[in-house]
N, C-alpha and C positions, 0 to 999 in steps of 0.2 A: 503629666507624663514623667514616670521614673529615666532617672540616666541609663538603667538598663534596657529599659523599653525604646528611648532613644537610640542608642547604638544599634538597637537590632532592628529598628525601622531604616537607619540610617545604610546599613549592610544591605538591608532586602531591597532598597531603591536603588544601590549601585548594581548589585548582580542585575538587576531587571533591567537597567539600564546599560549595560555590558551588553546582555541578548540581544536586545536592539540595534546596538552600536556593530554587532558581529554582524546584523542583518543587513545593514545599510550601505554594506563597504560595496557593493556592485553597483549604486545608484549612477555613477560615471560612466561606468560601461552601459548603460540603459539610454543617455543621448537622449533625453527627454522626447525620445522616438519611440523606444522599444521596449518590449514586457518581456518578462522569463515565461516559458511556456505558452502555449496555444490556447487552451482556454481564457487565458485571461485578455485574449485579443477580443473574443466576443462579447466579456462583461462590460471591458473597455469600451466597445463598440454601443453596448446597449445602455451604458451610462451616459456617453455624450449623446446620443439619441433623446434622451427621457431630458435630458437639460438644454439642448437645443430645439426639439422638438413640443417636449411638454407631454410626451407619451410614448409606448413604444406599436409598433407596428401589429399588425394580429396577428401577419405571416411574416414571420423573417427570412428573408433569401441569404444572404450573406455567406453562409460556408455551405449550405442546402441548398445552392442553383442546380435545377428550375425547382423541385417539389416545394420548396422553402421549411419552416423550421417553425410548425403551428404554436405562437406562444399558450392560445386559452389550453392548451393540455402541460403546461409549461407556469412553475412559479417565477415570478418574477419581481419578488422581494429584495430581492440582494440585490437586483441593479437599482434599484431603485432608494435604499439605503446608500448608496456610494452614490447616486447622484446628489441626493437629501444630504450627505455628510460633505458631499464638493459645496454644494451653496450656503452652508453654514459655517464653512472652512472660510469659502469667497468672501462671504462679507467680511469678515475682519481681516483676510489678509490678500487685497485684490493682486498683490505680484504673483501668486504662486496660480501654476498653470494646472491644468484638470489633470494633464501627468503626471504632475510631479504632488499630488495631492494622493490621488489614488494607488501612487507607487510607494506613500508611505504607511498605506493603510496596515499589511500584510505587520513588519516591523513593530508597530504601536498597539497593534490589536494581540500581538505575539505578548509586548514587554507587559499589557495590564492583565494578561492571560496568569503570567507567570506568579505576581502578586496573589493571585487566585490560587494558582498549586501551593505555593507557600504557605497561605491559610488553612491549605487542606492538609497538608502533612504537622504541619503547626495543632494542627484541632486533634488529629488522632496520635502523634507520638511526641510532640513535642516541637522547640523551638530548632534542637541540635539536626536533629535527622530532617525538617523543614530546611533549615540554611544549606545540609547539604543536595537535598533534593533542588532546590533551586540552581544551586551552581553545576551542579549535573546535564540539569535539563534545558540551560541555557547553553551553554555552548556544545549541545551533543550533536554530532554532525547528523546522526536520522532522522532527529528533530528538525533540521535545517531545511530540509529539502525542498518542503511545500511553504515555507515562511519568511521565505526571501523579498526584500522589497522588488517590485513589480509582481511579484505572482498576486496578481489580481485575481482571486480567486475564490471558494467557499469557503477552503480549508481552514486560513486563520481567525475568521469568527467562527467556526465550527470548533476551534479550540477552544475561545475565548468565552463560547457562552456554555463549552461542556464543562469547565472549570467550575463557571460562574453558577452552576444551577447543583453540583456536585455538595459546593460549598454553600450554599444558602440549605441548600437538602440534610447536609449535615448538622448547621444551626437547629434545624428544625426537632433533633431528638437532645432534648434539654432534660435538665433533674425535673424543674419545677412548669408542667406542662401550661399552656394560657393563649391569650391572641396572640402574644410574641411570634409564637412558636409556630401555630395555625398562616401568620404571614410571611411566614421562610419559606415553608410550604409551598405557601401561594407563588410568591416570587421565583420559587425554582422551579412550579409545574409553568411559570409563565414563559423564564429562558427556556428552556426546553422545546416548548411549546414554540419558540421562535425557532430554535434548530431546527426543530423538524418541518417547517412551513419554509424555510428558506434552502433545504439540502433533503434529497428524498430520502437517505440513507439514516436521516436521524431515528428512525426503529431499529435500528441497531441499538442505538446510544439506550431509549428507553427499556429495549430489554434488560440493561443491568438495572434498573430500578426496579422494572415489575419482577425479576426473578430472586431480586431482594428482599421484597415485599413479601412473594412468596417465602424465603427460605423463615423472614421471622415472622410468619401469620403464623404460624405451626408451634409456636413457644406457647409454654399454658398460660403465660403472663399477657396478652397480647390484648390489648383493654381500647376501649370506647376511644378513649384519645388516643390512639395510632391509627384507627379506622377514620377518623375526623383528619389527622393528618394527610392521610393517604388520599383521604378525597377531596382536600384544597388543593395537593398535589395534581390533581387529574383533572379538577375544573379546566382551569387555565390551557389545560395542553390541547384539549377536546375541541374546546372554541375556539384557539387559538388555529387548529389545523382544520377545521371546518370553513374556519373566514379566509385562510390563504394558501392552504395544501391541497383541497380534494380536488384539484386538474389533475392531481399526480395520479390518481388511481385511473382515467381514463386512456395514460399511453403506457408505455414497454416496463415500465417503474411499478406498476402499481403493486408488485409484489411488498416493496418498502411500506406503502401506505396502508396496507393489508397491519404490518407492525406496529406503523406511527399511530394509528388510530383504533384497532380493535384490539389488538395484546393488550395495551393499558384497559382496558375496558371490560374485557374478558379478564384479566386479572384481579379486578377491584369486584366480582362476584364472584369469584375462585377464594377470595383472602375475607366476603361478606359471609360464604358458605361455610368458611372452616373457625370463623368468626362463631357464629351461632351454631357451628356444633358441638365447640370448645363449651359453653355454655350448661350445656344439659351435663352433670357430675359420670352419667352415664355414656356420656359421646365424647370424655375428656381420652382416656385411653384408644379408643377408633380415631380420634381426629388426630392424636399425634405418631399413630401409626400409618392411617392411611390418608389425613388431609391433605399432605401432600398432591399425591395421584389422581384423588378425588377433584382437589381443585386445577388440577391441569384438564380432566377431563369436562368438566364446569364451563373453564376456558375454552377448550376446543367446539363444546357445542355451541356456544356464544358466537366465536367467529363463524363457523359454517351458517349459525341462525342469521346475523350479520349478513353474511355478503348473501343468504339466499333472498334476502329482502329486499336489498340493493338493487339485486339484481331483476328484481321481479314490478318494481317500481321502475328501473330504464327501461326493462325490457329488450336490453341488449345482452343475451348470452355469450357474444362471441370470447370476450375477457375472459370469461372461464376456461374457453377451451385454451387459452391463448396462456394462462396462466399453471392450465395442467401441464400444459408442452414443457412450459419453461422450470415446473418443479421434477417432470418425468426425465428432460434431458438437460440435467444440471449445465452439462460442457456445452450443449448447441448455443442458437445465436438467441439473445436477448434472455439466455438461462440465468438459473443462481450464480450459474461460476465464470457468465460473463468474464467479469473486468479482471477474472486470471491473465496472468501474462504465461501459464501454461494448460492452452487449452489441449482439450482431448476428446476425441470423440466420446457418444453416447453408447458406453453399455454398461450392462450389468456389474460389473467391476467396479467401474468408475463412478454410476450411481452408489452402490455401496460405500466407495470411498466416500464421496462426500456427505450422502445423509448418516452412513454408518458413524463415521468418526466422530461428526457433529456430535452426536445420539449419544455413545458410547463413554465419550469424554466426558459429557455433562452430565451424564447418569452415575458414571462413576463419581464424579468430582462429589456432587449433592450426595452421594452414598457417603462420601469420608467424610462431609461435615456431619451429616447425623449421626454418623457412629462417633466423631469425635466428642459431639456435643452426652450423646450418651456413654461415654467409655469409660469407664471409673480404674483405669491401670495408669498411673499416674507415670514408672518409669518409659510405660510406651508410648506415649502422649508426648513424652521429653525427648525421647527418641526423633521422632516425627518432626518434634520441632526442628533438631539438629541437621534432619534431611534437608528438609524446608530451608535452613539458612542459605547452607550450600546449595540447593536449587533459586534462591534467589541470587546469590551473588553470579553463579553460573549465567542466569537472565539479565541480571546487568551487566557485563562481559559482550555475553554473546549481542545485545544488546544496540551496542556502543557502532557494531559495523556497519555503514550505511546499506552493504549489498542485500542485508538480510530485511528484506521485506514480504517479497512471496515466498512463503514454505512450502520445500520439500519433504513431505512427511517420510521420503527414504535418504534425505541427506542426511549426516553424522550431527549436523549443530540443531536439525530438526530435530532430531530425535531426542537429544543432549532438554533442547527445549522443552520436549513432549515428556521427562521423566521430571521435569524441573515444573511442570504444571501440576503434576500430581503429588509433589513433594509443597507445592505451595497448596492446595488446595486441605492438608492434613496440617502442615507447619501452622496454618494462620487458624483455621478451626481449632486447633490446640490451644492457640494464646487465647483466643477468643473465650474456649473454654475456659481457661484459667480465671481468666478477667471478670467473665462472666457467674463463674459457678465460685463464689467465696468458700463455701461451706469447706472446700477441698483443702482449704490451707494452705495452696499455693502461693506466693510472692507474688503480687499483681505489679510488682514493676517489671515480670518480665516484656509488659506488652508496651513499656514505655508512650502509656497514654497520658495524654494531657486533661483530658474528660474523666470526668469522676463516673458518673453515672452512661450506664450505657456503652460504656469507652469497647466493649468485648462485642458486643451486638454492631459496633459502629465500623470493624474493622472489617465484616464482613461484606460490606459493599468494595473492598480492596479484591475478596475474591472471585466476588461474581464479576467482577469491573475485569480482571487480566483473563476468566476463561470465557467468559462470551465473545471476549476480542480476541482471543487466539483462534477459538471456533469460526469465526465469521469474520478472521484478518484476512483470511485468504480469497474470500469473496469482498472484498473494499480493498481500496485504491488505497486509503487512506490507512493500512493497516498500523504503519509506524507510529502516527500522530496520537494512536489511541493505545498502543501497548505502550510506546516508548516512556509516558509519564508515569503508570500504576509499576512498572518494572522500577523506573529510577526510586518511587517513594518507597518501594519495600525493600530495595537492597541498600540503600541509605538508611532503612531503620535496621536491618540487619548491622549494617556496619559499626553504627550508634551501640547496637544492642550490646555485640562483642566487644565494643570499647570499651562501653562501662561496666560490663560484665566481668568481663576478664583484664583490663588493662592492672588496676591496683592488685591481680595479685599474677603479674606474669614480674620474672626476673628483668634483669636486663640483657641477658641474654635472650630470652623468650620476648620481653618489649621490640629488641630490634629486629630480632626474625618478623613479628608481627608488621613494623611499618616497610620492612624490605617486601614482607607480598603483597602490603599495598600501594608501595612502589611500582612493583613487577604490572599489578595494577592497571596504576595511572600512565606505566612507558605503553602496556598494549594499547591503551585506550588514544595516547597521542601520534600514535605509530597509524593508527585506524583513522586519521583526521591530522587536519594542521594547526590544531590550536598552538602548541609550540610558537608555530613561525607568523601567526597569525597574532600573537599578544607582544613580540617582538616588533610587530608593524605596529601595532598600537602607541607601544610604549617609545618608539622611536621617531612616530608619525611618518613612518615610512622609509626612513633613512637607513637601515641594517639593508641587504640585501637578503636574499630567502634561501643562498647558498649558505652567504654566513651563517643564515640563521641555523642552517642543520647543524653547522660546525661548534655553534655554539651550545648546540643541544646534547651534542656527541660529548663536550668535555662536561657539560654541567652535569648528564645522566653521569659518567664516570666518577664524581666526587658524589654524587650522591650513596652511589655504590658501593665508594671505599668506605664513603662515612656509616650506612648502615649495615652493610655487610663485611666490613674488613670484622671487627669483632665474631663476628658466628665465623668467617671462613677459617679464620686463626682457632678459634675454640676446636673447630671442629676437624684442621691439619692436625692438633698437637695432641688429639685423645691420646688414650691410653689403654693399653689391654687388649681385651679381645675383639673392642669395639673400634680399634683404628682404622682397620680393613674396611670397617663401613662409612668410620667420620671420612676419611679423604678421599672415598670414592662420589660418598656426595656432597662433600667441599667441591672435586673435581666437575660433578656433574653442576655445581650450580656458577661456577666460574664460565664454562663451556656455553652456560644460557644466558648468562649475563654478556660476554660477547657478543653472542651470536644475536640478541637483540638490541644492540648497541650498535652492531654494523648495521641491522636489519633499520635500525632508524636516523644513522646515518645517510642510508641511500635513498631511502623514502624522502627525505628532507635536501640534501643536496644536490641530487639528479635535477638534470633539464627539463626532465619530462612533466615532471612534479614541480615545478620551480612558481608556484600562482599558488596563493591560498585559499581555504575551500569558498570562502565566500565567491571569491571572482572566476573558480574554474565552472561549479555548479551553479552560480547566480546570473553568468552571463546574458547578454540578451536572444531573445530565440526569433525567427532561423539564426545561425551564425552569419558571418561577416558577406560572403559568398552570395548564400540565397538572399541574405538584406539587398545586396548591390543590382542582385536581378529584379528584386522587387519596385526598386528603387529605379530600373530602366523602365519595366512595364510600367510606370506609373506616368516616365516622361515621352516613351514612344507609344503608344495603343492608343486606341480610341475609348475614349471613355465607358461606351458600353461594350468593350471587348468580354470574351467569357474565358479566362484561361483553367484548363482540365489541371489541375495539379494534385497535389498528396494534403490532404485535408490538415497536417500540422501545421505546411507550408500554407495553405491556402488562409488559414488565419491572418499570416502575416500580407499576404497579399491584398485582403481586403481591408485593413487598415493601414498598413504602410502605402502598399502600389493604392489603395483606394480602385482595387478592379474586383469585378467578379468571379467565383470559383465554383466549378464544379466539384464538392464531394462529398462526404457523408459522415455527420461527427455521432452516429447512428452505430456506426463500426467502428468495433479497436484496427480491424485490418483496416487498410484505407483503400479509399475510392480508385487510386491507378491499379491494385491488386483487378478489381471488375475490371478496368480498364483494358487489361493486358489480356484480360480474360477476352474483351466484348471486342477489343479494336485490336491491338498490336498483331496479336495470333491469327485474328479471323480472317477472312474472305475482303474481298474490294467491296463485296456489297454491305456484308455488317460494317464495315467502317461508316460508309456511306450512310446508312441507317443509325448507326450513333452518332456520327455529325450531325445529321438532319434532328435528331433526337433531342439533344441537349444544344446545341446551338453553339457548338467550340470554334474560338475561332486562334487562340494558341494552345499549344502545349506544351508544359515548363516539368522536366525532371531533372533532379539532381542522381549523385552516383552511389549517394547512400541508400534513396529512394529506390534506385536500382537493385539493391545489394538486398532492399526488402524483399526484392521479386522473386530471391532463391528459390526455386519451385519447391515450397511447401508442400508438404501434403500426410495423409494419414489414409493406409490402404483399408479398406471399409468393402466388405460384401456387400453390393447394391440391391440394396431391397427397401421395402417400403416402408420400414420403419427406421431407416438412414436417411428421412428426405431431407437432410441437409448436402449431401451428398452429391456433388454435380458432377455424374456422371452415368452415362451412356453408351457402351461397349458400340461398335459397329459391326454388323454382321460378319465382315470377311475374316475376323480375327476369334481366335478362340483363347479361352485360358492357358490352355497346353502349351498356344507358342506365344501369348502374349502377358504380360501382367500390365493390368491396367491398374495407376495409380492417380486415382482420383483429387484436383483441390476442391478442397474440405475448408472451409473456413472457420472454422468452429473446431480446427484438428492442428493448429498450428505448436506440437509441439519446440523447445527450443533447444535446440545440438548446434554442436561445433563443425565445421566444414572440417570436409576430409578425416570422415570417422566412416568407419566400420564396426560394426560389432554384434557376432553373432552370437547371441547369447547360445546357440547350439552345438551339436557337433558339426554340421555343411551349412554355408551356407551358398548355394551355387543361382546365379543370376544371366539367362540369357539374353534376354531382353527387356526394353521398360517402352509401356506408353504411357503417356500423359495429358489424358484430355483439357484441354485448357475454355473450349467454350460450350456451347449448349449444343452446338452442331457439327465440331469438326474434332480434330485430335491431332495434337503435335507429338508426333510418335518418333523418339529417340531409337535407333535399328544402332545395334553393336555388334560384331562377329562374337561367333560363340567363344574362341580363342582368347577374348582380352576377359571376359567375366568366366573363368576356372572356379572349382570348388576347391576353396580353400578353408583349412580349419585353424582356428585359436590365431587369426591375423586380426587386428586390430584396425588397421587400413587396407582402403583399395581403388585403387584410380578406375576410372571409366573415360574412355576416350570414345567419344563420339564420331561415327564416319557419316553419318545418313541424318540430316533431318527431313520429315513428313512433314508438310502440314498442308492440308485439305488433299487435294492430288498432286501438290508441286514438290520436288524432291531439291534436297540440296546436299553437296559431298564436299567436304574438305579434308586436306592434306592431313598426313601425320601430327596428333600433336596441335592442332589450330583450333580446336576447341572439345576443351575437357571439364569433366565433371567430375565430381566424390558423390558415391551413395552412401549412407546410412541403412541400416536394416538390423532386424533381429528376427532372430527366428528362422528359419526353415523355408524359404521362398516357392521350391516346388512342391510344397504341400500347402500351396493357396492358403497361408496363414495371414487371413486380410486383419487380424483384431492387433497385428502387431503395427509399429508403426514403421514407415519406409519414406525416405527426404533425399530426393537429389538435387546436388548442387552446383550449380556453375563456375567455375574459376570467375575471374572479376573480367578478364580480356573476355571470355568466353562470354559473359553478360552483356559485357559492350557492343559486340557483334551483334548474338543475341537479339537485343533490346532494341539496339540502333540502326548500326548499319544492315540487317536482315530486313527485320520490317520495317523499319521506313523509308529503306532504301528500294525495298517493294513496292512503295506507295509512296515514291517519289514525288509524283504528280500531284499529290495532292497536299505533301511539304517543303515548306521553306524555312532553312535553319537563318534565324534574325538574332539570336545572340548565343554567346558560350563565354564562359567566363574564362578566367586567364591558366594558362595550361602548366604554368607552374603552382598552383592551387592541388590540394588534395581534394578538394571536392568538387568536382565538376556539375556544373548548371548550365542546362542548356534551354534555349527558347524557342519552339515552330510555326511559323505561321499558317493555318489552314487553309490551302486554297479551295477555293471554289473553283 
């Protein structure tokens, strides 16, 4: 090993090492008790099962009391890897306890992950743009999120082995083809093949392969050894997911398994078909016009041939129907767009939004690379690239902000994003082409490849890799973990690119304009996160405080300032001529920004609020401190087989901390108390009565956020039969004229702000609202005509409730004793049900509400046995069911 190759081994084990170290800083707040998030309460659960027990259960109750939680339709690889990695840990090191084992899984499967990107940006641009993609991606805060020690979870071997199969996949296209090459292949259909048997969602991942496969089956060069490639690739994954995935296809998931196992499949006779058309001298011209189309439709009959076999062999068609529903109503329950955190009802709109875009984007995207690959205009190709740059640097920017994970396709950074996908999908097809097509006489260092051979064809798994994930981030949970990397490696080769491109011949005037915007840069980037005050705790081990630390960020940002902007502000005060007027207005304007983001990271950094760095504000343990302590009672006061009704995030912590039972449903993003309030709080003495007897509760434990969840959601929806997500029921005495019934929807929970108004119209005039809360009754809010006036171009509008309904019992309070905000758009007395409409309760008003109304009603049949301390922001309270 060279001294060179040394140093830069030695650089990549410290960043990787850094990652780690940033991940681990919450392990103290975690109390060798507690995990970050809810899910990983259950893997937890299922791990020490599998090592105490020697197996896991076939029905799990745990957060699924009474139905339970059937494993055989359920993979159950990953707990069973974490219990296999505990007893391989235990023998050599019997101190360390099964918590504190499985709480550094997340951290270490993150740092060898990381090792992996680096080779991958390493293989396609080089060592420069590799080192900075690494230190990027190690300390980016949206990366952070799902990779903290304790989230025991899928996500960071889901990183770890999408890296790992990326990078062996890329081995696999060499100058000199041989077994070498055939067992990278095999190796990366093997990981893969593990993703997807251990996470259902891994057909996501494999469609950037097979549409890979696709984009270069269609080159006229496309020979015997890429087809031999491509099918050592797909062994492994086939049997791989046969031996420990196909439970998936039998529950609510199998839409994933439909991906993980027939796309690749369908693909490899899609890529065999255009294979052997390319062949015949006469089917060379039709296969590179229409092979494309051809093998998509190859594919599609493949799948349909596929599952009608399947199906006809179990003989259970219900899956079909079950599976039309959930591609016909993307937004309903158990659809495509599920795991949105903005769902919406099912119509024609909203279908088109989501299949259209999908559709539209990819179709386009695939149109620009074949026109690039075909386009002989070489200034407009350079063009394209220069979009491209700027659309990638834009993506790493926008990037960097943790909030940005589910896309608004009408927000401004969406959309910023949305023109930055189409600038990438031309920018990289260009270099490609460069790289690709010598003949042209282009400079092939502009695609700063490290591969000689192939280096143009290798780049385009970069594009299909950032648009299948922009398509299909907004139906994954996980959309961050999988954009966040392909964004960091291409605006890091962008940055590389311009460095060495332009650096040697920018002045010094023009050198230090250059590192002041990427100063400008790196302050957005730390202003969005607390790396700052978080490498100050490192480098101090604690001893700086996190005020100082702003303070010190506030002077160090100010000399950095003087140092690379004093020279341009000076050049550009002291012009001359006719161009002064413009140098010191934008001297003026960048003094004004340079301020204004210097206090902006001032107060980010030294405020109380912010005063924790990001490791310990978002790593902390889950519930917080509050619901831990109630957990923590039910565990010393209850009967062992107590059943407590709680909120299914809560209820995780309960059945492993409190070691009690919970009713709720990890089946629903909404939770189990939303039915609850629906089935119990609202209804009748006798539905209470019938849900106790029902589920067997013998507490019930809410907290005040849980509450806050209760906001009466909802999305107004024409009831009809093709709404049957729709739980609602009009009662005969009431008509439309004088009532609006506004239905919960669960499957319609868009997300607004309290106390909004906004009618996108000219009136919007509201007399009254009902709002059915169960199958048989109606909590119907009555408001004098006089407080809801037609008002236009307001923006807000209180609602003061005097009447509430529910079943025949009335209740009236004073002025002001409980009030609401509604939300609306649209025109209300022209029954415009496709709009949405959300009323909300003040928080006193919830409390009543929720508390003192019904179960002060049903007194009899509760007993309040704990509340936590009233000086606490978040109240937890505990009930006992009497009998």
């Amino acid at each position: 090993m060279t001294v060179q190759k040394g140093i830069l081994l030695a650089l990549v084990l410290i960043i990787a090492s850094f990652g780690v170290y940033l991940r681990v800083q919450n392990l103290k707040l975690l109390e060798e008790r507690y995990l970050v998030g809810s899910d990983p309460y259950r893997y937890f659960r299922q791990a020490r099962l599998i090592i105490e027990e020697g197996k896991l259960p076939d029905v799990e109750m745990a957060r699924n009391f009474p139905e339970g939680l059937n494993l055989a339709e359920r993979s159950t690889l990953f707990p069973k890897l974490l219990a296999a990695s505990y007893k391989g840990i235990h023998s050599i090191f019997p101190a360390h306890s099964l918590h504190h084992v499985l709480s550094l899984y997340p951290p270490i499967s993150v740092g060898i992950a990381l090792i992996f990107l680096f080779l991958i940006a390493h293989h396609l641009f080089g060592r420069f743009t590799a080192l900075l993609t690494l230190l990027m991606l190690a300390a980016l805060p949206i990366f952070m999120q799902r990779t903290l020690a304790g989230y025991i979870d899928t996500d960071p071997l889901i990183v770890l082995l999408l890296f790992a199969g990326i990078y062996f996949y890329l081995l696999s296209f060499q100058e000199s083809f041989g077994i070498l090459e055939l067992v990278c292949a095999g190796i990366a259909g093997g990981i893969l093949g593990m993703l997807s048997s251990i996470w259902p969602g891994g057909g996501m991942v494999l469609l950037i392969f097979c549409a890979f496969q696709l984009l270069i089956s269609w080159e006229k060069d496309y020979t015997r050894a890429d087809l031999y490639r491509f099918a050592c690739w797909l062994l492994p994954i086939v049997l791989l997911i046969l031996g420990f995935g196909t439970n998936y296809w039998k529950n609510s998931q199998s839409v994933f398994t439909v991906l993980a196992l027939y796309v690749p499949l369908a693909t490899f006779c899609a890529v065999v078909t255009i294979f052997f058309l390319q062949q015949s001298k006469r089917c060379v011209r039709f296969s590179q016009r229409f092979g494309l189309p051809v093998g998509l439709f190859v594919s599609l009959l493949l799948i349909c041939a596929s599952v009608l076999v399947l199906t006809l062999y179990s003989r259970d068609f219900s899956w079909i129907e079950g599976l039309i529903q959930r591609l016909r109503y993307p937004y309903g329950k158990n659809g495509v767009m599920e795991f949105v955190g903005e769902l919406q009802p099912t119509t024609w709109k909203n279908w088109q939004k989501v299949y259209g875009t999908i559709g539209l984007t990819t179709i386009a995207g695939f149109s620009l690379v074949a026109y690039s690959y075909s386009s002989q205009n070489l200034w407009r190709s350079l063009i394209q690239a220069g979009l491209g740059g700027a659309g990638l640097l834009m993506i790493g920017l926008i990037g960097t902000v943790p909030e940005v994970e589910i896309l608004d396709l009408f927000s401004i950074q969406s959309t910023l994003i949305l023109l930055g996908n189409f600038c990438l999908f031309v920018s990289l097809a260009s270099a490609a082409h460069f790289r690709y097509h010598k003949r042209l006489g282009i400079d092939p260092s502009i695609s700063l490849s490290a591969t000689p051979i192939n280096g143009g064809k290798l780049h385009l798994i970069l594009i299909v890799w950032f648009v299948i994930t922009w398509n299909l981030g907004s139906a994954a949970v996980r959309f961050h973990l999988f954009l966040a990397p392909v964004a960091a490696i291409l605006t890091c080769h962008f940055f590389s690119w311009l460095l060495q491109k332009t650096l040697p011949r920018f002045s010094r005037f023009q050198t230090q304009f250059l590192l002041g915007f990427i100063f400008l840069a790196w302050l957005m980037l730390i202003n969005a996160s607390d790396i700052f005050s978080l490498g100050l705790q490192v480098l101090t081990f604690g001893r700086i405080d996190i005020s100082l630390s702003g303070r010190i960020q506030f002077l160090l940002t100010l000399l950095i300032t003087a140092v690379l902007f004093g020279p341009i502000l000076q050049e550009m005060l002291s012009g001359k001529g006719g161009s002064i007027l413009i140098h010191r207005a934008v001297g003026a304007i960048c003094v004004v920004l340079l301020i204004w983001l210097n206090l902006t990271g001032l107060y980010a950094f030294g405020s109380v609020e912010r005063a924790v760095i990001w490791g310990a504000r978002q790593g902390g343990p889950y519930p917080n401190k509050v619901v831990r302590t109630a957990c923590e009672w039910l565990k010393e006061n209850v009967p062992q087989n107590a059943v407590i009704a709680a909120d299914w995030g809560i209820g995780s912590a309960i059945n492993e901390v409190g070691r009690r039972t919970t009713i709720v449903d990890e089946e629903q993003n909404i939770p189990r108390i939303l039915e609850m309030a629906q089935e119990f709080f609202c209804g009748t003495e006798d539905a209470a009565r019938q849900f106790l007897e029902k589920y067997g509760v013998t507490h019930l434990l809410l907290s005040s956020d849980e509450l806050g969840k209760l906001n009466i959601h909802s999305a107004a929806l024409q009831p009809s039969a093709e709404t049957s997500t729709v739980w609602f029921q009009p009662g005969p005495e009431y008509t439309p004229e004088t009532w609006h019934y506004i239905p919960i929807n669960e499957s319609a929970l868009p997300e607004f702000q309290s106390d909004d108004i906004r009618c996108q119209r000219s009136e919007c005039s509201i007399e009254s609202v009902s709002i059915p809360l169960t199958w048989e009754n109606h909590l119907i809010v009555k408001t004098p005509p006089e407080v809801l006036i037609q008002r236009q171009n307001k923006t807000r509008q209180k609602l003061t409730v005097k009447e509430v309904i529910i079943g025949e019992q009335s209740w009236y309070f004073p002025e002001g004793q409980l009030n609401a905000s509604i939300w609306c758009v649209g025109n209300m007395n022209k029954q415009s049900y496709h709009n949405y409409q959300t009323i909300y309760l003040s928080e006193a008003a919830r409390e009543w509400f929720l508390v003192k109304l019904f179960l002060g009603e049903h007194s009899n049949r509760f007993k309040l046995v704990y509340e936590s301390e009233a000086s606490d922001k978040l109240q937890v309270k505990v009930w006992e069911v009497l009998r």
